[in-house]
N, C-alpha and C positions, 0 to 999 in steps of 0.2 A: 433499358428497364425504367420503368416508372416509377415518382415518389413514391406509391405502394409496393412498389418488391414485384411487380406485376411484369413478366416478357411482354410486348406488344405481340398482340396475335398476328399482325404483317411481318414482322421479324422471325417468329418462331409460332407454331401454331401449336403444338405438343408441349411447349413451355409456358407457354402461357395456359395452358389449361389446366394444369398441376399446380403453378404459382396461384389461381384463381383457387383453386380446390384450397389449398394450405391459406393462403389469406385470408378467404372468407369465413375462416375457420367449419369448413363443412365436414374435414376428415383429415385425419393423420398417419404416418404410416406406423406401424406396428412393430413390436420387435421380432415377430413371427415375420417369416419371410414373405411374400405375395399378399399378405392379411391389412386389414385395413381399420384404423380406430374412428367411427362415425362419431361426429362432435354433436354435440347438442342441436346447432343450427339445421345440418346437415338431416339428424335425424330428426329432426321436427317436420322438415319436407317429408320426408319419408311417410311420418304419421300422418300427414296430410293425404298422400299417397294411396295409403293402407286405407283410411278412411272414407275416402271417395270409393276405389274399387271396392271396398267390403259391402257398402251400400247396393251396388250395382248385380255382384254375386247373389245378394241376398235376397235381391228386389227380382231376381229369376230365379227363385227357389232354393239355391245353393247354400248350406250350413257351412261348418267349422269346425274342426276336430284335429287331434294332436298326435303325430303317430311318432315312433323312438327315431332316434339318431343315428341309432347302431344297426345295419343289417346282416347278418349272417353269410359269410361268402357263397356259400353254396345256391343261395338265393339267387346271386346273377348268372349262376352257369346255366338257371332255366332258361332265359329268353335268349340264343345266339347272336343277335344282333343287336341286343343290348348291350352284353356283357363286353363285346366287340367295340363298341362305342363308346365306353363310359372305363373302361379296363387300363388304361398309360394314362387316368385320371386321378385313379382313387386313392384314399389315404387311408391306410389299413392299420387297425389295433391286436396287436399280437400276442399282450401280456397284460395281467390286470394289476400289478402288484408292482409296487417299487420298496428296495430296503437300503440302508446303510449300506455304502459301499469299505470294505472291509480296511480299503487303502485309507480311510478317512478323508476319500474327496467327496463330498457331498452325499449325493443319493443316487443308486442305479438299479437297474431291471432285473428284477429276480428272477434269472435263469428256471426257477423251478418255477413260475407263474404263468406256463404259456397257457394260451387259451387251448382246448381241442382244436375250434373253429374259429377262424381267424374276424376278426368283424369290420364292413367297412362303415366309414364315417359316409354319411348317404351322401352323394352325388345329385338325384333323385331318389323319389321315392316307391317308384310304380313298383317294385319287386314285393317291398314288403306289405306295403298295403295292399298287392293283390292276393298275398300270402293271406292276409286278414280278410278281403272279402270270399274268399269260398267259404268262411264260418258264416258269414253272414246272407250268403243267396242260394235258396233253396227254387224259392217258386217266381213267376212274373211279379208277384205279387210284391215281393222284396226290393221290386226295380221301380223306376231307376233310384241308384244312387245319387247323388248330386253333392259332396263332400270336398272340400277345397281346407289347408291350411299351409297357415303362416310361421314361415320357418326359417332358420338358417343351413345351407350347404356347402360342402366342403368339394373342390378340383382342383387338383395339382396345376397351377398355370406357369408356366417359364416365363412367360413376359408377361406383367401386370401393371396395371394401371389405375391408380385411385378408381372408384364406381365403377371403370368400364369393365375391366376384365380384373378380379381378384381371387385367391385363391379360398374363399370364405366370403359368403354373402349373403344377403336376407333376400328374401322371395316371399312368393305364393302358388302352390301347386294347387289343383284343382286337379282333381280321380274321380272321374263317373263312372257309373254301369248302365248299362241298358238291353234293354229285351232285342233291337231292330238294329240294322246297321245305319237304318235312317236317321233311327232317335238321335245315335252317336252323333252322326252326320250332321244333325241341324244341330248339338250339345255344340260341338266345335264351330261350327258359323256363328252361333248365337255369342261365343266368347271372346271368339275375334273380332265381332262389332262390337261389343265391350271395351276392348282394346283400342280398336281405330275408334270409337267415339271420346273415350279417355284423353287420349294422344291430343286426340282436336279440338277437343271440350274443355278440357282443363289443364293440357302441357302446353297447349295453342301452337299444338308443333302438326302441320299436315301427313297424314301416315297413306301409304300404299297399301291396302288387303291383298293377299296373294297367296301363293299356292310354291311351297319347296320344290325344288328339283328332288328326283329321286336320288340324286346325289346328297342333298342337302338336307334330307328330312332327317327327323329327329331318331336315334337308333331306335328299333324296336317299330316305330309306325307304322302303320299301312300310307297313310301320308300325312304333310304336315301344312299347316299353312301361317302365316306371321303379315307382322305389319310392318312397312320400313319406314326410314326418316333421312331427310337429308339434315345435315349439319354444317354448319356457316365455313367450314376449310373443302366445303363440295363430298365430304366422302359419306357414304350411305352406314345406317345402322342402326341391328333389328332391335325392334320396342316391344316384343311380344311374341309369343308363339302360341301354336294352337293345335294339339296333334289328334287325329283319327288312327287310335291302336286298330283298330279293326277286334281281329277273336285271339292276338299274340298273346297278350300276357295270360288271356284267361286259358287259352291251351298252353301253355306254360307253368301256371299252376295250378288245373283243373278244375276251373271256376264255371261252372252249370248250372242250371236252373230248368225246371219243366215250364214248357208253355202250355198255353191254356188249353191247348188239345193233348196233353199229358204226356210229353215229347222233350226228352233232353237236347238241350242246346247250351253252345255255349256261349258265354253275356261278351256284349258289345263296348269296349272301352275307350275313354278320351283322357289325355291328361293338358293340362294348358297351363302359363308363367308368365311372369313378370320378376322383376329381380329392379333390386339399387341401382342396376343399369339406367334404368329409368335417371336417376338422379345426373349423373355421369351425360346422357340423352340433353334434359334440359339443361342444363349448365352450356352445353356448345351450341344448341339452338338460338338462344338468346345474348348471350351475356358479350360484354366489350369487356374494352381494357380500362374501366372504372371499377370493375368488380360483376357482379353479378347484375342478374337480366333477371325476374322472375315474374310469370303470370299471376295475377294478382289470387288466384284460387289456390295457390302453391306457397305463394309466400308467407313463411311464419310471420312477417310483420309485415302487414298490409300500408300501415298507414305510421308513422312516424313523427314525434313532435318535439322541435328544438327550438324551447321556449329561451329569452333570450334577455339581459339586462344587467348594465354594470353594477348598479347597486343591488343591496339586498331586498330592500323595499319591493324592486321592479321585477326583480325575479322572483319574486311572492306572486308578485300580480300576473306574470306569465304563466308560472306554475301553474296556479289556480285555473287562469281560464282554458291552458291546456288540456288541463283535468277534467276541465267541463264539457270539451267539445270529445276530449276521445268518450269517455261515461257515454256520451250518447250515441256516439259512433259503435260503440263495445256492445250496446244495449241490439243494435243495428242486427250485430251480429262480426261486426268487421274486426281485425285484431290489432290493436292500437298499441304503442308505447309512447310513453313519454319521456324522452333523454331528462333526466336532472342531472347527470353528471358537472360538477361542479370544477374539474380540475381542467377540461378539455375545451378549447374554443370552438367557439360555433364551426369555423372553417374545418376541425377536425373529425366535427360530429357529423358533418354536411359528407364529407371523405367517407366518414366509417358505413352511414348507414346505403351510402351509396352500392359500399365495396361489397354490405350486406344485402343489397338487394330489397329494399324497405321500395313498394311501388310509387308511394306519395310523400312527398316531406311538406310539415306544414312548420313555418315557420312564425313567431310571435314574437315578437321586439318591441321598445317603447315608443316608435311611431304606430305603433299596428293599434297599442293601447288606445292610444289618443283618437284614432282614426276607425277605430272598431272592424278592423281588416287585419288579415293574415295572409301570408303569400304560398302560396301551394307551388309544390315543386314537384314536377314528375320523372322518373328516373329516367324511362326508357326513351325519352325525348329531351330530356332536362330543360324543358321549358318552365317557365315561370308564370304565373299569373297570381294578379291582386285582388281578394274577393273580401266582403261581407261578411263579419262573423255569422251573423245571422243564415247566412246563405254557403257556411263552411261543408254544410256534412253532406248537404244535395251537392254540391259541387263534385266533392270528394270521393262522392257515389259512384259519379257521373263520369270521371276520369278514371277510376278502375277497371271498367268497364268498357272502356274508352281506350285502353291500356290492353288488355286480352284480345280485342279485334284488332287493334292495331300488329303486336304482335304475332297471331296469328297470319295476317293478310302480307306482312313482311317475310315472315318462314314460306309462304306458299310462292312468294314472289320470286324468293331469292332459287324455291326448286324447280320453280316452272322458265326461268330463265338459266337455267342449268340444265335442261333435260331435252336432251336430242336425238332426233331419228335417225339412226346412220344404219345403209344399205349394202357396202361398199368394205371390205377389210381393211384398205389402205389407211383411209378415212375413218375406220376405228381403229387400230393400230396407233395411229395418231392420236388419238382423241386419250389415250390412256398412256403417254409418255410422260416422266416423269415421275417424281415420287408424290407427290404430293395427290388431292384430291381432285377429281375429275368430273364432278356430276353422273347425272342419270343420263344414261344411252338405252335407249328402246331399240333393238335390232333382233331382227329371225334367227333361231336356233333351230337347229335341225331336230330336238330332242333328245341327245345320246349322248352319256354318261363322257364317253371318247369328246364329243367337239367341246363338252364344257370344260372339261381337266385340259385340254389342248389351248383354250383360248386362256383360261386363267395363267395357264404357265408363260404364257407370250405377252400378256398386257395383268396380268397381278389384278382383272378384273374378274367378278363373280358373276353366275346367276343370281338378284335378290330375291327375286319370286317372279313368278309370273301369274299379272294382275289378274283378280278376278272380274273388275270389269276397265273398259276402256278409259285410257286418261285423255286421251284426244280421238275423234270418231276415227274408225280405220285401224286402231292401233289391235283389236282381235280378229282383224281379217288377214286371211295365209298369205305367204311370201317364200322366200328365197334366205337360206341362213346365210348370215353376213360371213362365213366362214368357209361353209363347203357348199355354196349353193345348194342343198338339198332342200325338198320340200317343209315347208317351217306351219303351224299352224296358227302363230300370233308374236306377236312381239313380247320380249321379255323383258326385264329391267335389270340390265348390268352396272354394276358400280363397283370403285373400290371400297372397302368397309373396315369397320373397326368390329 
C-alpha cells in the first residue's frame, strides 16, 4: 500500500478502487446497508455531470419535471414483465406511523398504521408516470411527450460497491410518448447518441452503441439498446441505456390517444438513464495509484495553485500573483483554486491535489518571482514545464485540452488492444479463464437465449450488446457461433462486466 492509504491497482484492482473512492474523498459508506454518503467532491462531478446531459436533453426538446417516490404496489402487477424484473428488488413501505414503544426501548411500528396498499420506494418510474400520462393524452395533438427527471432510486443489491452498484442512487430517467413507433424509435437512437457522444466528449472514455440481447433488455421493453466501456482491469461496463417500450406500458395502463383520422391507438413509449454509475465508470477509466485521473470537463478543479515562500513577505507576493492568474483564468471560464493553506508543505499539497484529481498544478515560488515564470505540472502525465507568466493562461489552456485527447486516445488504445476476434470455443474458453478481467471478444452467436445462458455459465462471460455498427470492417458480416456452430448474423461483443 502507498503513502496515501492507496492498494496498488497490480496488486489488488477492487481495492484499490474503494481506497481511491474513500481517499479522494468522493463518498463514504453509510450506516444504511448497500447506501452510499456522496461527498462534496464526489458530487460536484456529479453536478458537472447533470449539467452537461441536462444541456443536451434540452437542446433536443426534452424538459423536466418531478414525479413522487412512492408508487402504489398494485401499479407493477400491470406490466408482467416489469414487475418480474424489478420484484426480488424493491423496498417496500408498509406502515405510515411509528409510536413509543410501550417497553420504553425507543420508538416502533404502530401495529395499527398499516397502509391498505402497500408502497414501493420507485426502483424506476415507468408505472407511475404512465399511470399519469393517460390524464394527460387524449389526441396526437398531446404528442409527443419528451419529459426526463432527476431523481434518486432505491434496489435491494447483495453486493455493492461505492458508485457501481448501490442500493440508492441518483439518476435521470427520461419517459416519452409518441404517436408512431418510429417516432419512438428514432426518440431512443437520438438518446443513445447523447450517451456515446457524453461518454467520448466529456468522460473521454470510448463507448460501444449496441443493441441488448433479448435476454438482457430492460424488463418491460420491446428492446433495449446501451453503450459499453472498457475499464483499465479489461472488464466491460454499461454507461447508459436506452429502451424502445414499444405499446407495453400504455396497454398496461390504457394510455390512447385518436389519430388524426379519428382512430384510437395506443401511444408509443421510451424511457432511457444514466445513474452515479457514471462516476464509479470514470474513476477506473483514468485514474492510477496517485489518486484520481479526471477529464479536464469533469474536473471540479481544473487548474490548481500552490503559491509557495518561507517568509511571509514572499507568500504575499505569491498569493497575489496566484490570485491574478486564476481571476483571469476564472473569467476564462476555467475552475481555479488557490491552495493558501498555511499549515501543509508544498510536497503535501503537490500529493493532495494529485490524489484529488486537479488537471494542471501551477506552481509559484521565489525563483519564479524573480524570473517572471511558473511551472505547470500536469497530472495525467506529471510532466513538468517552465513557462512565462505572461504566457501562463494560454499555456494552461492549451494542456487541458491536451489532457482530454490524450486521455481519450489512451482509453481507446488500451480497448482496441484488448479486443479480439476469436472463432474457435477452445480459444474462447481460454481467452475468459481466470477471475480477473479479460477484454472485449467479438465472436458469432447463434441468437438464442439457450447458447448465451450456456456460454455465460462456462466462461462468466456476457452478451454486452451487439454493435450497431462495425468496429473493424467484417465484424457485421454472418459466420458460424463460436459455440454451436450454427448460422450467426454478426459478431457480438462479449465481456466480463461489472
Amino acid at each position: 500500500m502507498s503513502d496515501l492509504g492507496i492498494t496498488p491497482r497490480s496488486i489488488n484492482y477492487a481495492d484499490w478502487y474503494n481506497d481511491l473512492v474513500l481517499k479522494a474523498k468522493l463518498a463514504d459508506y453509510s450506516p444504511v446497508r448497500g447506501c452510499m454518503v456522496i461527498r462534496p467532491h464526489g458530487y460536484a462531478i456529479w453536478e458537472l455531470m447533470q449539467r452537461a446531459l441536462d444541456d443536451m436533453f434540452k437542446a433536443t426538446g426534452h424538459v423536466n419535471a418531478c414525479f413522487p417516490l412512492l408508487i402504489p404496489k398494485s401499479f407493477f402487477s400491470r406490466e408482467a414483465a416489469h414487475v418480474e424484473g424489478f420484484a426480488k428488488e424493491c423496498a417496500i413501505v408498509t406502515h405510515y406511523r411509528l409510536m413509543n414503544d410501550p417497553n420504553g426501548e425507543g420508538v416502533v411500528v404502530d401495529p395499527e398504521a398499516k397502509l391498505e396498499e402497500e408502497l414501493i420506494i420507485r426502483p424506476t418510474s415507468e408505472t407511475i408516470i404512465w399511470n399519469t400520462y393517460k390524464d394527460w393524452i387524449q389526441s396526437y395533438r398531446d404528442l409527443p411527450i419528451l419529459i426526463n427527471q432527476w431523481a434518486n432510486v432505491m434496489r435491494w443489491e447483495r453486493r455493492t460497491r461505492l458508485f457501481l452498484r448501490t442500493a440508492e442512487f441518483l439518476w435521470q430517467e427520461g419517459h416519452t410518448a409518441h404517436a408512431t413507433n418510429e417516432e419512438a424509435e428514432q426518440e431512443a437512437l437520438t438518446i443513445l447518441e447523447i450517451y456515446r457522444s457524453f461518454c467520448e466528449e466529456w468522460m473521454c472514455v470510448p463507448a460501444i452503441a449496441g443493441l441488448k440481447t433479448e435476454n438482457e433488455k430492460f424488463a418491460g421493453a420491446h428492446h433495449s439498446y446501451c453503450i459499453e466501456a472498457m475499464v483499465q482491469d479489461l472488464r466491460a461496463i454499461q454507461a447508459g441505456t436506452s429502451h424502445h417500450l414499444g405499446q407495453n406500458f400504455a396497454k398496461a395502463f390504457d394510455v390512447k390517444f385518436q389519430n388524426a383520422n379519428g382512430e384510437l391507438e395506443y401511444v408509443y413509449a421510451t424511457s432511457w438513464g444514466v445513474s452515479t454509475r457514471l462516476i464509479g465508470t470514470l474513476v477506473m477509466a483514468h485514474s492510477d495509484d496517485k489518486g484520481l485521473v479526471l477529464p479536464p470537463k469533469l474536473a471540479p478543479i481544473q487548474v490548481v495553485f500552490v503559491p509557495m515562500g518561507r517568509d511571509e513577505q514572499t507568500r504575499e507576493k505569491t498569493f497575489a500573483l496566484s490570485d491574478k492568474i486564476a481571476a483571469e483564468l476564472s473569467e476564462a471560464g476555467l475552475r481555479c483554486k488557490v491552495d493558501k493553506r498555511e499549515k501543509e508543505s508544498p510536497g503535501f499539497k503537490f500529493n493532495d491535489w494529485e490524489l484529488q484529481g486537479a488537471c494542471v498544478r501551477v506552481e509559484i515560488g521565489p525563483r519564479d518571482l524573480e524570473a517572471g515564470t511558473c511551472v505547470l505540472a500536469v497530472r495525467d502525465t506529471g510532466e513538468k514545464q517552465t513557462v512565462q507568466i505572461a504566457h501562463a493562461c494560454t499555456q494552461i489552456r492549451t494542456l487541458l485540452e491536451e489532457t482530454g485527447q490524450r486521455l481519450f486516445k489512451k482509453a481507446l488504445e488500451l480497448r482496441e488492444s484488448n479486443t479480439q476476434r476469436i472463432d474457435d470455443w477452445d480459444s474462447f474458453e481460454k481467452q475468459f479463464q481466470g477471475e480477473g478481467g479479460c477484454g472485449f471478444v467479438l465472436a458469432h452467436w447463434d441468437g438464442t437465449t439457450e447458447t448465451e445462458q450456456t456460454i455465460a455459465e462456462k466462461t462468466k462471460a456476457t452478451i454486452r450488446c451487439i454493435p450497431l455498427k462495425p468496429l473493424e470492417a467484417g465484424d457485421n458480416q454472418p459466420g458460424r457461433c463460436v459455440l454451436t456452430g450454427k448460422p450467426s448474423e454478426q459478431r457480438v461483443v462479449f465481456a466480463k462486466a461489472y
